[in-house]
C-alpha positions as CSV (number, residue, x, y, z in Angstrom):
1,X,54.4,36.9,26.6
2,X,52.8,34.6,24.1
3,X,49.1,34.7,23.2
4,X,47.4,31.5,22.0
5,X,43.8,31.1,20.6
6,X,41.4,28.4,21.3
7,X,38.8,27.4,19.0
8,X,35.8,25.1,20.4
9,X,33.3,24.2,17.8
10,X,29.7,22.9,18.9
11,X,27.5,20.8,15.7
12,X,24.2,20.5,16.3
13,X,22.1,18.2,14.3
14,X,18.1,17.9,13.7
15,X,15.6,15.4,12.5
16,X,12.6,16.3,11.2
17,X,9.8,14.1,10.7
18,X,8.6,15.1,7.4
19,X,5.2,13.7,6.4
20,X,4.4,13.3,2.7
21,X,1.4,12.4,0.5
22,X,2.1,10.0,-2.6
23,X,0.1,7.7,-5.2
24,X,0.8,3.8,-6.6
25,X,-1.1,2.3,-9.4
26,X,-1.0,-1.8,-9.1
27,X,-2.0,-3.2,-12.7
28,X,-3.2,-6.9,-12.4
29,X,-0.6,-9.0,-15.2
30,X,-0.7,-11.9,-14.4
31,X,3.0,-11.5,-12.4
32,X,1.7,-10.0,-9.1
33,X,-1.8,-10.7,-9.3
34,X,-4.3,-14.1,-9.8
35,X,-8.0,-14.6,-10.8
36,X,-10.8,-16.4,-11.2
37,X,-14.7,-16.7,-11.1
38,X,-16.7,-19.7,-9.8
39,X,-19.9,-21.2,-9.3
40,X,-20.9,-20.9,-5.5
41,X,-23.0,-24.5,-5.9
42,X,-21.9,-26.2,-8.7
43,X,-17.8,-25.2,-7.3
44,X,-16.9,-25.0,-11.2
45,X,-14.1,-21.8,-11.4
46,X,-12.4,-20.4,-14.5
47,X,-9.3,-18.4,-15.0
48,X,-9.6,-16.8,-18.5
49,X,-10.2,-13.2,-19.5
50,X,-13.4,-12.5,-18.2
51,X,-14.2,-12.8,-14.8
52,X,-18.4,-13.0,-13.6
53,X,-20.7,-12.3,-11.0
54,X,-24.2,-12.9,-10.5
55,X,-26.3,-15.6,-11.8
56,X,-27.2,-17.3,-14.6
57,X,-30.2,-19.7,-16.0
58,X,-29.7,-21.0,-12.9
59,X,-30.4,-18.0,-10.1
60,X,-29.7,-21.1,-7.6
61,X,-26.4,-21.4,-8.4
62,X,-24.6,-17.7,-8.7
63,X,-21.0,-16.8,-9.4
64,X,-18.5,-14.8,-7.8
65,X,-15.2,-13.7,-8.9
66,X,-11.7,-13.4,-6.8
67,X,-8.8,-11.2,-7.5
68,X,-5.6,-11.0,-5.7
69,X,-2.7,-8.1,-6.0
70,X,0.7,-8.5,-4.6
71,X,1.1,-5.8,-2.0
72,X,4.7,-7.2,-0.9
73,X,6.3,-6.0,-4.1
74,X,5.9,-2.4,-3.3
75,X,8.2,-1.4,-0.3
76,X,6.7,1.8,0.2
77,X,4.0,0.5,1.5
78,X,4.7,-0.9,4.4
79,X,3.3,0.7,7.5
80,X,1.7,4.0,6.0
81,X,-1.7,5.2,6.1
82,X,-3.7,4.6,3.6
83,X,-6.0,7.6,2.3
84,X,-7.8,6.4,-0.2
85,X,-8.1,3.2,-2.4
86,X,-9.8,2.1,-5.1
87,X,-10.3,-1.4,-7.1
88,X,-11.2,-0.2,-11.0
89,X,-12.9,-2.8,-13.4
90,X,-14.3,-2.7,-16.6
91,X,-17.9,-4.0,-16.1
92,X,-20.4,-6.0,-18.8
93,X,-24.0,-5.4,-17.7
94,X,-26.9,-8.6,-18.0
95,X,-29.7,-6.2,-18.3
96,X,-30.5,-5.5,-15.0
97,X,-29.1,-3.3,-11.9
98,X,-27.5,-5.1,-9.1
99,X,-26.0,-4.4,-6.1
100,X,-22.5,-5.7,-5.0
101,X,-19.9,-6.7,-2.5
102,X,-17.0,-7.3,-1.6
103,X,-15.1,-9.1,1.2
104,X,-12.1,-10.2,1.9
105,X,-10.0,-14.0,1.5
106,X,-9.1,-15.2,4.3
107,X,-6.6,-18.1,3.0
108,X,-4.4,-19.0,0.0
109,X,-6.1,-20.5,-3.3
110,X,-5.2,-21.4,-6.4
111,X,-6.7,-20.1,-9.4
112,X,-6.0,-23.4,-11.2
113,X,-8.2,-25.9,-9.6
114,X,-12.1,-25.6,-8.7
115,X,-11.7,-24.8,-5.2
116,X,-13.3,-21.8,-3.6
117,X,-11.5,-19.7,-2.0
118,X,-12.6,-19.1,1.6
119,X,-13.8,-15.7,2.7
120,X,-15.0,-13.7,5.9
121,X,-18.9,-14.3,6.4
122,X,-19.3,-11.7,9.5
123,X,-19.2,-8.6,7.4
124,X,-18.6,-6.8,3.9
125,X,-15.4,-4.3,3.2
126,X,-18.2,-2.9,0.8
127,X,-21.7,-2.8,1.1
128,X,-23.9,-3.0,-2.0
129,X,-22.1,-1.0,-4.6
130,X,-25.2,-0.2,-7.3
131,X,-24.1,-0.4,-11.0
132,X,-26.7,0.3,-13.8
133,X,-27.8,-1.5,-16.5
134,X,-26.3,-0.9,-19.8
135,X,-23.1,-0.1,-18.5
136,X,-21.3,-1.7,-21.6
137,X,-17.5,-1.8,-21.2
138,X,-17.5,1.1,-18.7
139,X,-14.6,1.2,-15.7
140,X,-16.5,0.5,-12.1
141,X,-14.9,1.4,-8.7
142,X,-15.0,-0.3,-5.3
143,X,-13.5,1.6,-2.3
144,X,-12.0,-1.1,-0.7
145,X,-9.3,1.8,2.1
146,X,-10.2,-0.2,5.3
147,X,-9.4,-3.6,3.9
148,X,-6.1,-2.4,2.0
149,X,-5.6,-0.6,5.3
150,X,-5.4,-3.9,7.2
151,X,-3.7,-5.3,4.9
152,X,-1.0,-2.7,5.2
153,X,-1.1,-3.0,9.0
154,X,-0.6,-6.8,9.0
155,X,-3.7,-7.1,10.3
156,X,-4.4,-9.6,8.0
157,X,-2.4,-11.4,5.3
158,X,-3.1,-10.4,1.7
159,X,-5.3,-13.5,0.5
160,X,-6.9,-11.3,-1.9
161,X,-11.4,-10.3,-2.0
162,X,-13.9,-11.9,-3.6
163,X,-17.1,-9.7,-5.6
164,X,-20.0,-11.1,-5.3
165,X,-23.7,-10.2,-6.1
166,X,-27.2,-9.3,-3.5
167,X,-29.6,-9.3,-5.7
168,X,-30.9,-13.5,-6.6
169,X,-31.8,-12.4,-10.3
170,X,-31.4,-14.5,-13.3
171,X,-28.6,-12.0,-14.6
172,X,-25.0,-12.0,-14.6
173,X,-21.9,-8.9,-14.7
174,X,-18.9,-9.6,-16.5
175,X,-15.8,-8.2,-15.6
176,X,-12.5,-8.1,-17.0
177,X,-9.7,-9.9,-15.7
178,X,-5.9,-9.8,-15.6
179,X,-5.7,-11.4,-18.7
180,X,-8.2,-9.4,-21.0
181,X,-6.2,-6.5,-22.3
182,X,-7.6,-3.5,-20.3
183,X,-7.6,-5.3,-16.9
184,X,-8.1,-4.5,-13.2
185,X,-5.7,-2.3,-11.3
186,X,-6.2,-0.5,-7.6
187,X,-4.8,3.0,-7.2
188,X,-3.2,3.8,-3.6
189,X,-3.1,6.9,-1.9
190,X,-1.1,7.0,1.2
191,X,0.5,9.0,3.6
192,X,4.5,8.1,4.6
193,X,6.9,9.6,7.2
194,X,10.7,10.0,6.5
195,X,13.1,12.3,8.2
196,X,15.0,15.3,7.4
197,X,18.4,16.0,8.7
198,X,19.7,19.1,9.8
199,X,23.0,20.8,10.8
200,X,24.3,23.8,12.1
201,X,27.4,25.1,13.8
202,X,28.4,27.2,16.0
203,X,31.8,28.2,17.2
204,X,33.6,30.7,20.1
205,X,37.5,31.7,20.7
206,X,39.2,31.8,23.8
207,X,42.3,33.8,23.8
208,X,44.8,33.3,26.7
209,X,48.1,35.1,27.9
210,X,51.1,33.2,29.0
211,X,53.9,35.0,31.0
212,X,57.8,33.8,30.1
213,X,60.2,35.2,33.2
214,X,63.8,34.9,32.7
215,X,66.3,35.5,35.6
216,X,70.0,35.6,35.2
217,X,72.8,35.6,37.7
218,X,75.8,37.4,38.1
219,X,78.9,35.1,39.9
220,X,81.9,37.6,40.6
221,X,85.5,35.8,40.5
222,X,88.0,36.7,43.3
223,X,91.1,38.0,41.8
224,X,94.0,35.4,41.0
């Protein structure tokens, strides 16, 4: 009688959507970012360390300034939510309080020639932002989450968003740019999936029993 055990092993594995929360500061350098300002009227634009917005002797002929950041060069943003974001410029007061807004581009440009960039007319991503006077060198934030949003979506390509001013008085902002040496950057907060893999094992015996008969047989010679 021999005995012989049977092992069967059963793996079972998990995944776990694990949802996390994580932040990415984009600095404007020059490499993944453009800007310039321009005249509205005049169609005149810059690209040097200051960016403005507003107007000037001329309230008839205002500026605005555009800034674009390379979204593409961060992988881990694609298809997340998007918390919270926030544009953050250093700001040069003309005197006065203003209001301003931004909107979004809605094709490429170049910040080399004196074209203005086109931009959505039906709406604002931000309604009338109110900076004070005699804000000398101080860092200003725009919440611009639903446009990074559908950016992040592919709702819309990444052209970039133009600031402009409300208010028609003779007075301009300056802001800085991505060549002055503190310049713009947008801080990200957003919310990613990923997955988590688990094991585990389990195992049972099976014993079984098998029987070995042996028969013999007996021949019996007649005598010679």
């Amino acid at each position: 009688r021999n005995k012989f055990l049977i092992l069967s092993m059963v793996i079972l594995i998990l995944i776990i959507p694990v949802v996390f929360s994580d932040v990415v500061v984009i600095n404007a350098n020059g490499t993944n970012s453009k800007d310039k300002r321009c005249s509205t009227n005049t169609q005149s634009c810059a690209d040097d360390i200051y960016l403005v917005v507003g107007h000037g002797v001329s309230i008839g002929n205002p500026s605005s300034s555009y800034i674009y950041l390379n979204l593409l060069l961060y992988p881990e943003l694609t298809n997340v939510d998007i918390e919270e974001a926030k544009l953050s410029i250093q700001t040069w007061d003309g005197g006065l309080n203003h209001y301003f807004n931004v909107t979004r581009i809605t094709a490429d440009w170049s910040e080399t020639d004196n074209t203005l960039p086109s931009v959505i007319t039906t709406h604002n991503y931000v309604e009338n932002v109110y900076l004070l006077s005699g804000t000398e060198g101080c860092w200003t934030n725009f919440t611009i989450t639903n446009l990074v949003q559908e950016w992040v979506n592919g709702t819309y390509l990444n052209h970039g968003l133009r600031i402009n001013k409300t208010t028609s008085s003779s007075s301009q902002y300056i802001l800085s740019s991505e060549d002055y040496y503190l310049p713009p950057y947008v801080t990200l907060i957003y919310i990613a999936t990923t997955t988590s893999t688990t094991s585990s094992t389990s195992s049972t015996s099976t014993s079984s029993t098998t029987e070995t008969t042996t028969s013999s047989t007996s021949t019996t010679l007649p005598p010679t």
